[in-house]
C-alpha positions in Angstrom: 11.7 35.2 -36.1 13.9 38.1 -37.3 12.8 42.2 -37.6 14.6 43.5 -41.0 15.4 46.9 -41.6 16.1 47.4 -45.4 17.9 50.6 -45.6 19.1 52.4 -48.3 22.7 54.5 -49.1 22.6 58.3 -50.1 25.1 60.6 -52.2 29.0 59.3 -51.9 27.6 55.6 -53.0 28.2 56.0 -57.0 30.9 54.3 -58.8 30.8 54.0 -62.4 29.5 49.8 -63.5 27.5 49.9 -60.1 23.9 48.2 -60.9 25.0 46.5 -63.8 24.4 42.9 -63.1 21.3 43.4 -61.8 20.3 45.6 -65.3 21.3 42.0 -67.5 19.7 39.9 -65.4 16.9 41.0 -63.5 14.3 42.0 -65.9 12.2 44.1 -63.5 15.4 45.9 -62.5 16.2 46.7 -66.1 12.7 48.0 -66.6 13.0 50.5 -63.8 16.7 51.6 -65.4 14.4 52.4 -68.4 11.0 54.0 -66.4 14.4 56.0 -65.0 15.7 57.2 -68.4 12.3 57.9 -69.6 11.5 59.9 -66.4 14.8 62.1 -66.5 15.6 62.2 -70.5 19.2 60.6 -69.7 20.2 57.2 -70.5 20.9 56.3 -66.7 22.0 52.8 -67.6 24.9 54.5 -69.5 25.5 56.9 -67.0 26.0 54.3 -64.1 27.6 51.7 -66.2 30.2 54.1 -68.4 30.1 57.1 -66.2 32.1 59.4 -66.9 32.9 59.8 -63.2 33.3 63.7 -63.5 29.1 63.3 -64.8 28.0 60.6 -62.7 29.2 62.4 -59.5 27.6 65.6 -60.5 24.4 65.7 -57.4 21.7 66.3 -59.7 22.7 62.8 -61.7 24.3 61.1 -58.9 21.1 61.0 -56.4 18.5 59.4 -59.0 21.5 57.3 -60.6 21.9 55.9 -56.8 18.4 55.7 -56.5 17.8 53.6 -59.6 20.3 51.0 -58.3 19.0 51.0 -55.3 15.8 50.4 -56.3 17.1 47.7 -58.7 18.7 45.6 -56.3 15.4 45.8 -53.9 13.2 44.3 -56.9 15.7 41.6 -57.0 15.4 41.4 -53.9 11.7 40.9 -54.4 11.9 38.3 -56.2 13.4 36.3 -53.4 9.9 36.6 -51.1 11.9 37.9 -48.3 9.7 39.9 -46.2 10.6 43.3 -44.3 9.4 45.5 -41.5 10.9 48.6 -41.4 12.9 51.2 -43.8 15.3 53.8 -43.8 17.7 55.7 -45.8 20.4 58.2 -45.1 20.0 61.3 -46.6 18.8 60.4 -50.3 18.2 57.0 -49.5 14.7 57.9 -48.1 13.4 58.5 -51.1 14.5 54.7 -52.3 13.2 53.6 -49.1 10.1 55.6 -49.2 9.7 53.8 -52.7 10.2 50.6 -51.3 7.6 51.3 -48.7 4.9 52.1 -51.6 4.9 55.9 -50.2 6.2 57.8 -53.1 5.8 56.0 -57.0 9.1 55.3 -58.5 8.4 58.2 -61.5 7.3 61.0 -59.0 10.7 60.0 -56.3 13.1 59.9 -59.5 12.1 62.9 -61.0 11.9 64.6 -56.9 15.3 63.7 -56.6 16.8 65.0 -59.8 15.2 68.6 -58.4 16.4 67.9 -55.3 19.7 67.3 -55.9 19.2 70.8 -58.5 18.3 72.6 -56.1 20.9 72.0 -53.6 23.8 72.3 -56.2 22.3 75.8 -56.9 21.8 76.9 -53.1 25.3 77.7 -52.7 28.1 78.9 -55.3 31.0 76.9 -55.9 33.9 77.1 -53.2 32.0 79.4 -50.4 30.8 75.9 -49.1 32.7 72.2 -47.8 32.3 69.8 -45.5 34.1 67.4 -43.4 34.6 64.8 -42.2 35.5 64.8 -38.2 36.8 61.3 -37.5 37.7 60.2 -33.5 36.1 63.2 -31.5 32.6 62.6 -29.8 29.9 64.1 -31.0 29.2 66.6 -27.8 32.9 68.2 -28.7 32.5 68.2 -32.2 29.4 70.5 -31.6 31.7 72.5 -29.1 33.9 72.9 -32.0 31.4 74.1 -34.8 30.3 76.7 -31.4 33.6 78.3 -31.5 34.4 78.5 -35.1 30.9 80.5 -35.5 32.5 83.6 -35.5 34.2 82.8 -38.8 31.1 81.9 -40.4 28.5 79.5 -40.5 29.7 75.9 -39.3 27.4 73.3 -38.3 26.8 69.4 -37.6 25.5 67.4 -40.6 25.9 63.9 -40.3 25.7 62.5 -36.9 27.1 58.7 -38.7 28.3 57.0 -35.5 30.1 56.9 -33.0 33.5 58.8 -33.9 32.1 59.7 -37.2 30.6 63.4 -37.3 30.5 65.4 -40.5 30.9 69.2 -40.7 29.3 71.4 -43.0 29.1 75.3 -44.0 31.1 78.1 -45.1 34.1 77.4 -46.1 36.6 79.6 -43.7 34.0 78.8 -40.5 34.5 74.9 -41.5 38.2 75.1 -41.6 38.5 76.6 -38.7 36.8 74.0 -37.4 38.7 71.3 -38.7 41.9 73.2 -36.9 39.9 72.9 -33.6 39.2 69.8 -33.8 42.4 68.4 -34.3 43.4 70.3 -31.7 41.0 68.7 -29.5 42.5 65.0 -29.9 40.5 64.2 -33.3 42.1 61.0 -35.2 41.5 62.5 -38.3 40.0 65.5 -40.0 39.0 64.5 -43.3 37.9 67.4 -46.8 34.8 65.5 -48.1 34.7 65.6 -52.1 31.3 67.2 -52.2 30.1 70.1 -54.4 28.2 71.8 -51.5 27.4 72.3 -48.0 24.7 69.6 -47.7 22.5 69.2 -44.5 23.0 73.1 -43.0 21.6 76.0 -42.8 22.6 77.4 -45.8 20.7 75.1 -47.5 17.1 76.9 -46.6 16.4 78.1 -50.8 17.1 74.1 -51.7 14.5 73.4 -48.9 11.8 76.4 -49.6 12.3 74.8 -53.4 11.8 71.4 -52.9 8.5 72.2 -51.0 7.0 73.5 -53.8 7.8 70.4 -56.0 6.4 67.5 -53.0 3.1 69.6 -52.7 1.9 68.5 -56.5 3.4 64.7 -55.3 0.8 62.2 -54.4 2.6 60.5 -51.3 0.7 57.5 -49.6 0.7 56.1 -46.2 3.9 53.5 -46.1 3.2 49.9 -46.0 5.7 49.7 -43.3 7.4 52.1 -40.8 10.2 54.5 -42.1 12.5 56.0 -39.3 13.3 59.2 -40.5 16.6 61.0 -40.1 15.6 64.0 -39.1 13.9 63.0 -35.5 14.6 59.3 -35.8 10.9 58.7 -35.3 8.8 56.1 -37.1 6.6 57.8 -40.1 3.5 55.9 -40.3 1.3 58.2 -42.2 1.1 60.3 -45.1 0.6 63.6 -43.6 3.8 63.6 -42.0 6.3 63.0 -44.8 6.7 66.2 -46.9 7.6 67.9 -44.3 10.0 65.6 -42.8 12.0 65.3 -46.4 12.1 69.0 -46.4 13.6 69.6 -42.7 16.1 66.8 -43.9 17.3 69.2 -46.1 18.8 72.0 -43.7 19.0 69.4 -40.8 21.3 66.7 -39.6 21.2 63.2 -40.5 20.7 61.4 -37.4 21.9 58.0 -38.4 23.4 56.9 -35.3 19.5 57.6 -33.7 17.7 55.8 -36.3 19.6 52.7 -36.0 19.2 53.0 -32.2 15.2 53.9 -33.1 15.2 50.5 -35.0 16.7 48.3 -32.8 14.3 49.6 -29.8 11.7 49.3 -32.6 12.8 45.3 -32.3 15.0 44.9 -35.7 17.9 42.3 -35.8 18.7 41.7 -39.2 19.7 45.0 -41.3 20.1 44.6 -45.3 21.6 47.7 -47.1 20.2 47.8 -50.6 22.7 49.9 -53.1 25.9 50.2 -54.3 28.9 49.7 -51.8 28.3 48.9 -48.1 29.1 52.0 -46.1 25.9 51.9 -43.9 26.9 48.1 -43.2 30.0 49.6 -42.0 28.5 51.7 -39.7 25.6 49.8 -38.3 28.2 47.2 -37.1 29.7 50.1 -35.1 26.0 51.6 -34.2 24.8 48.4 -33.2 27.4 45.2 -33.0 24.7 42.8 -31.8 22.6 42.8 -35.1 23.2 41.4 -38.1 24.2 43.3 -41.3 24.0 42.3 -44.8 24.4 44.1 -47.8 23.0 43.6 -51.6 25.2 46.0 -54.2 25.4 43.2 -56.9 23.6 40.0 -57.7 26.8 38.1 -56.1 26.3 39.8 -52.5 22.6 39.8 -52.8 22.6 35.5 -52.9 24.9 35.9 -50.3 22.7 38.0 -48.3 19.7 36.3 -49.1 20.8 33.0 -47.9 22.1 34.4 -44.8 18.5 35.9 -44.1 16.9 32.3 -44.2 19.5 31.0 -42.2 18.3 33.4 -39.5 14.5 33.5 -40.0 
């Protein structure tokens, strides 16, 4: 018998039309496209089906327009009685998984997001912030390299994605130095991410302090099954533990190499990424090459998925 893992993509997983199978023919996914627009006063559906992709990408409607889909491909997923064990999310995808796991209502995690993604626009003005991607290097050096570029600023680890994949984030001068270390150092590439802030740093502390505020008037229940958290990469079983956790995440690095390590200890073999594209697919393969990996972003890949899941149970 298989373990699943559903987890769940964060910010960078938009494209404009994503969701939109699921929103004609899935009539509990199109309801939650409109409990969505009702929640936010925005036609989401619109928004993720038309874009334009200069809106869409914006944070504040990009996290609950990922979310929505998300969300819409798990209550197709529903549908098709397969059962799961664990969750996770990278990033924003907590929230969807946190949703999934019946800890957070659908309204209350929409509208959280929407704020969230507010307040992190507004922590920082445009262009004293980046981030980037640090593509070949090991992690140990690329934390060697954020050490001695700390004199030009803050420059920090945010995504820990897998192995060869570390992302930068903080001031813009400190992170460019950085990015000269590190090719110095033997990095394969050092990639400008296309991201209106420094997410995941210190600098993020006012997005943090702010979103603190809004999750203590949230009702948030004990999950029906285990998230792993990205934070510590530990398994949230209660309540009392999750406001916090989602506002650490927020000035902390994503650990997403750990908590796919975290689930596979925890016993998981079969992962399903629910959301538009498949970039966690892509990296769980790297994380952990023995499990199995499917992905959902459409109704086409989520029969394909589906059938692959029996095949294995």
């Amino acid at each position: 018998m298989k373990t699943i893992a559903l987890v769940f993509p964060g910010q960078g997983a938009q494209r404009i039309g994503m969701g939109q199978d699921f929103w004609t023919q899935i009539p509990e996914a199109r309801l939650l496209f409109e409990r969505s627009s009702e929640a936010l006063g925005i036609d989401v559906a619109r928004l993720c089906f038309e874009g334009p992709d200069e809106l869409l990408t914006l944070t504040a409607n990009a996290q609950p327009a990922i979310m929505t889909v998300s969300l819409a491909a798990f209550a197709a997923l529903q549908s098709e009685g397969i059962t799961f064990h664990y969750v996770a999310g990278h990033s924003l995808g907590e929230y969807s998984a946190l949703v999934a796991a019946e800890s957070l209502a659908f309204e209350d995690a929409i509208r959280i997001v929407r704020k969230r993604g507010e307040f992190m626009q507004e922590a920082v003005e445009p262009g004293v912030g980046m981030m980037a991607a640090v593509l070949g290097l090991d992690k140990d050096a690329v934390y060697e390299v954020c050490a001695e570029a700390a004199c030009y600023g803050i420059v920090e680890v945010a995504n820990l994605n897998g192995p060869g994949q570390v992302v930068i984030a903080g001031e813009t001068k400190a992170v460019e130095q950085a990015m000269d270390l590190a090719k110095q150092r033997g990095a394969k590439r050092v990639v400008r991410l296309q991201v209106s802030a420094p997410f995941h740093c210190s600098m993020m502390v006012s997005a943090g302090e702010r979103l603190a505020g809004v999750l203590e008037t949230i009702p948030i229940a004990d999950p029906i099954v285990p998230l792993v958290n990205n934070v510590d990469a530990e398994l949230l079983v209660s309540r009392q533990a999750i406001a916090g956790s989602l506002v650490r995440q927020v000035t902390s690095s994503v650990r997403w190499d750990d908590v796919v390590h975290r689930l596979v200890k925890e016993g998981v073999t079969l992962f399903l990424e629910l959301g538009p594209g498949k970039v966690l697919t892509g990296l769980i393969k790297r994380i952990a090459p023995e499990a199995t990996v499917l992905w959902a972003e459409d109704l086409s890949s989520l029969r394909v998925a589906v059938n692959q899941a029996r095949a294995c149970l």
